[in-house]
N, C-alpha and C positions, 0 to 999 in steps of 0.2 A: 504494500500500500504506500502511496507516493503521500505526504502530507508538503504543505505549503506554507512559509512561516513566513509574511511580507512586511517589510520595511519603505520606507519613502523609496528608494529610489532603486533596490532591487531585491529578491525573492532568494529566501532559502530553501530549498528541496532537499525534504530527506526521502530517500525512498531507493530502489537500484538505479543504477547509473545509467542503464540501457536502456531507463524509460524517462528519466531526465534530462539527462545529455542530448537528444535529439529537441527535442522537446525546445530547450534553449535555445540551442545553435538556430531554428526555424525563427527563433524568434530577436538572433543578433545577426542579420545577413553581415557577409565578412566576404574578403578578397582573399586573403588565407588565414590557416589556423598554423598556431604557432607554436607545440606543445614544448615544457617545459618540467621536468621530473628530477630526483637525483638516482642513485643507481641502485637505490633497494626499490623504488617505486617505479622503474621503466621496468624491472624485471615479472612484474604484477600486471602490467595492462591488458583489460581485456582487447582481445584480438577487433572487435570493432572498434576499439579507438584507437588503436594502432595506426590502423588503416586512413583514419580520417585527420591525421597532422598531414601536413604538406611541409614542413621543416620542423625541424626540434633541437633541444640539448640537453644532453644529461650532463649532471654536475654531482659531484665527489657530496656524501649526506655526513649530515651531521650543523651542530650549531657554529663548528671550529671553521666550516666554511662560507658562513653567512657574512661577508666580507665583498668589499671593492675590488678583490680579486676576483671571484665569483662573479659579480656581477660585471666586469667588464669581459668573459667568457660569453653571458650572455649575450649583452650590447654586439658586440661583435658577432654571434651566429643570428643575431634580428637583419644585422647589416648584411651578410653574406646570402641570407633568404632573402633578403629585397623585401622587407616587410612596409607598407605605407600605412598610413592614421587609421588603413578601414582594416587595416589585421584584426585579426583575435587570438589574443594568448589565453594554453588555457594549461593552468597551474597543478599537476598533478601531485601528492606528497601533503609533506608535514609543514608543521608551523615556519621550520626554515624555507623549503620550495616557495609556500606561497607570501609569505612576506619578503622575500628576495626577488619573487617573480613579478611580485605585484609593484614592488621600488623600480625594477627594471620598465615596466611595460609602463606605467605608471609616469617614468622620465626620458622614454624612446621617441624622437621625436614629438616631444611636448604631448608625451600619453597616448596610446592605445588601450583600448578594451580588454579586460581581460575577466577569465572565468575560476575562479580557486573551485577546486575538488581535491578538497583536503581528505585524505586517507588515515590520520592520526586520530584519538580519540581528542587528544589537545586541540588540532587544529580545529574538527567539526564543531569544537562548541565554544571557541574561543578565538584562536589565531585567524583564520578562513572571514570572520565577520566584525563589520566596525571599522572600515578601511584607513588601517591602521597598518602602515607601512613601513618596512625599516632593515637597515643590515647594523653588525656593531660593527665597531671603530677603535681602535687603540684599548681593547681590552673592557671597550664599556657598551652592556647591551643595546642592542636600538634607540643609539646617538644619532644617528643619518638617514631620516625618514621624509616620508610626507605622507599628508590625510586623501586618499583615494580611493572612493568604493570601488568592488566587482562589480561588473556588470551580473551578475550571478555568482549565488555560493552551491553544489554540487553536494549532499553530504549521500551516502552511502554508507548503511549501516556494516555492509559487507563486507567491508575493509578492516571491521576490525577485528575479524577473526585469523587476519595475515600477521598481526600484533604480536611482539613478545610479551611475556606477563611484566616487564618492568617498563615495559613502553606504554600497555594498556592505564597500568597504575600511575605513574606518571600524568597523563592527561586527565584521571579521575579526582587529581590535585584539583584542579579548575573546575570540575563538575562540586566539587565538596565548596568551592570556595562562593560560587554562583549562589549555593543550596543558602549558605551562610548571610550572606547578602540583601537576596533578595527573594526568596521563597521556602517559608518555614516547612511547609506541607513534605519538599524536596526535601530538607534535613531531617525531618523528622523519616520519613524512607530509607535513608543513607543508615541514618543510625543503629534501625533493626534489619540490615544486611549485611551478612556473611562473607560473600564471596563477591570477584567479578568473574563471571563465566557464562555461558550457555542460558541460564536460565534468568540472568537478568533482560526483562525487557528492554533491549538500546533503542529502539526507536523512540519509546515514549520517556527514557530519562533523558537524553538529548535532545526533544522536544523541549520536556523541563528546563533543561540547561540552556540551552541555544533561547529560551523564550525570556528570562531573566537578562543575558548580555544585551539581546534587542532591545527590550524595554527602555535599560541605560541607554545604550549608544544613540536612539533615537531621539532623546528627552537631549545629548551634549554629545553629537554628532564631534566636533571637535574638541573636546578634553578640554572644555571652559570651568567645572566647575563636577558636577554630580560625577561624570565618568570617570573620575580619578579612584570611585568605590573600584573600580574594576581592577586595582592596582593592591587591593588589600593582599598583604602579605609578602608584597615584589618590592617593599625599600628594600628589607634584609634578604630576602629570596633571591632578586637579582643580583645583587653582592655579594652573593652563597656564591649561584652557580656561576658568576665570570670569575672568582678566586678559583675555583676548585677546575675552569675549563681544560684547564692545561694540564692538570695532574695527572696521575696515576690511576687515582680514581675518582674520574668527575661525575657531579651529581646530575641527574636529570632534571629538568627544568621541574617537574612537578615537584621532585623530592624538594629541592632546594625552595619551592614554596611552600611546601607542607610545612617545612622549618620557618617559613618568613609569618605563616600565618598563625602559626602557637607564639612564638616569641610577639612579635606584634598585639595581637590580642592581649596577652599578658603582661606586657609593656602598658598599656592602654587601659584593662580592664579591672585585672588582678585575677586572684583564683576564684572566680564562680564558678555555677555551674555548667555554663555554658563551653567555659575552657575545657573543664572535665571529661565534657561528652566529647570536644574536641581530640583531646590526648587520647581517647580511648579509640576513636575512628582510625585516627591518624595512625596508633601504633598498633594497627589491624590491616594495614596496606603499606607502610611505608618502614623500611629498619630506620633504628636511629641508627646517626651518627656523626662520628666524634670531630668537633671540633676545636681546637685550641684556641684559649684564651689569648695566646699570640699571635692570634689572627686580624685580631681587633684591628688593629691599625691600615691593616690593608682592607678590610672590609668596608673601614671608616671612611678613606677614602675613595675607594667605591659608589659610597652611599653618597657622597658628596656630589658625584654626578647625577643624582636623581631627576627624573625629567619634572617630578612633582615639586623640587625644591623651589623656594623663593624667597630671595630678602637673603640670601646665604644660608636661610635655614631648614634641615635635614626634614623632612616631614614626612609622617604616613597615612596612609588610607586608610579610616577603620568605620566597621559598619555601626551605624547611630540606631538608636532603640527602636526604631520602625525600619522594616523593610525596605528597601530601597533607599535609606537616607545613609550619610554620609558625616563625618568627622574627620576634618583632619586635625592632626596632632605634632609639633614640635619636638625632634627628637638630639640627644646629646652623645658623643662620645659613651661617655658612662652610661647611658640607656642601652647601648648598644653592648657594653661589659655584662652587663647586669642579666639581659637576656639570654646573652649565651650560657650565664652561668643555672640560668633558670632551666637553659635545653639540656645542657651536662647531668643536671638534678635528674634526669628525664629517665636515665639511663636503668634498665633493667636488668 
């Protein structure tokens, strides 16, 4: 079953791809199609969309390639296709493909059309919607963006059974973070679930999910004010995962927010209940793990690049006591000591 989740200026479709993907393209006439994948996701395509690019490029996957390199690989193969303003790129992959793909198309000769069909469970309910575009830069997450919707979001529930299980739990970071946000009914579901597997209905908790980011995105279309809730838990999350991207062992974006939105919240709230049932979700999908308190300083500065900062000062996104509302809050150095040593505490 195809469901339709419509926003001002274009339509999310969950449903299989073989009966959305036409569906669209009838409905964005194009000179050519211009697909765009990394190379775990060109290995997946089904054989009908194969068929229907007329040029493409794959790109090396991961967040360590969502970079000015990358995308001048792309720029360059739009150039070699002879692509003009009436192409259509269409994004296939994860949060990196289509925020990479979408920066590209996005500033190829002053923008083309483009469609995200995001295959991640991250990207279908979060990356893919709210055109929000971006690659990092000097070690700092999505510094070098611009605001540009799809012309279409593509979601596909079927894609996520290609998933690893830390890839799956990863994106259900942002499903949990939604739920928290901005629809109790969601969290209260989350809470009395076990597993992710087979027997969760994905269509209709991505509906859930993907129905909460609309709501925001549409209300602060360009991050004036309410859409910065959308960022709860990515002051310290996003300075988790650019410290740890180079390591040995780097965290997944989800993990690294799982971490930003216990520490944050408890920064902000203290121990209620609600943190409670938070610790107990989180250490039901996500391992801890250790980080040293000599971290701080490189974290610090990290956080210092916040796109949410202003006036110099460090600030986070926390959800205000109704649904959908919003607080932000002034954060210090020793805010940021003090949490870590609250995640350390955590340890079982």
């Amino acid at each position: 079953m195809t469901q339709a989740i419509r926003l001002r200026d274009y339509t999310v479709s969950l449903g299989p791809l073989e009966e959305t993907l036409p569906e669209a393209l009838r409905a964005l006439p194009y000179s050519r199609l211009f697909l765009i994948a990394d190379q775990h996701t060109a290995a997946l395509l089904p054989p009908f969309l194969d068929r229907l690019a007329d040029a493409r490029v794959v790109l090396a996957p991961g967040e360590a390639h969502k970079n000015l390199h990358s995308c001048t690989q792309v720029w360059h193969a739009m150039l070699a296709a002879g692509l003009d303003r009436q192409a259509l790129a269409l994004h296939v992959g994860g949060g990196v493909i289509g925020d990479l793909g979408g920066f590209c198309a996005a500033t190829f000769k002053r923008g083309i059309r483009f469609v995200q069909v995001p295959t991640t469970l991250l990207a279908m309910t979060d990356a893919a919607i709210g055109g929000k575009l971006a690659v990092d830069f000097e070690g700092v997450k999505n510094i070098v963006g611009v605001f540009q919707n799809p012309a279409a979001v593509l979601a596909d529930p079927a894609f996520l059974s290609t998933l690893p299980a830390r890839e799956l739990r990863s994106g259900f970071a942002e499903v949990i973070k939604h739920a928290l946000i901005g629809d109790p009914a969601l969290w209260a579901a989350i809470c009395k679930q076990e597993a992710l597997d087979h027997t969760l209905d994905w269509q209709a908790l991505l509906h859930a999910s993907i129905g909460v980011k609309v709501q925001i995105v549409e209300a602060d279309p360009l991050e004036k004010g309410l859409r910065a809730l959308l960022n709860f838990g990515h002051t310290i999350g996003h300075a988790l995962e650019a410290y740890y991207l180079g390591s040995d062992e780097p965290l997944t974006h989800g993990e690294a927010i799982a971490i930003g939105i216990l520490t944050e919240y408890w920064l902000a709230c203290g121990n209620d209940t609600r943190l409670r049932e938070m610790e107990a979700v989180f250490a039901r999908y996500f391992p801890w793990r250790s980080i040293p308190d000599t971290a701080a300083p490189a974290l610090w500065a990290l956080m210092r690049q916040d796109k949410k900062n202003a006036g110099g000062a460090v600030r986070m996104a926390i959800p205000g006591a109704e649904p959908g509302t919003l607080r932000l809050e002034a954060l210090e150095e020793s805010d940021l000591v003090r949490a870590l040593a609250y995640y350390r505490g955590l340890a079982g």
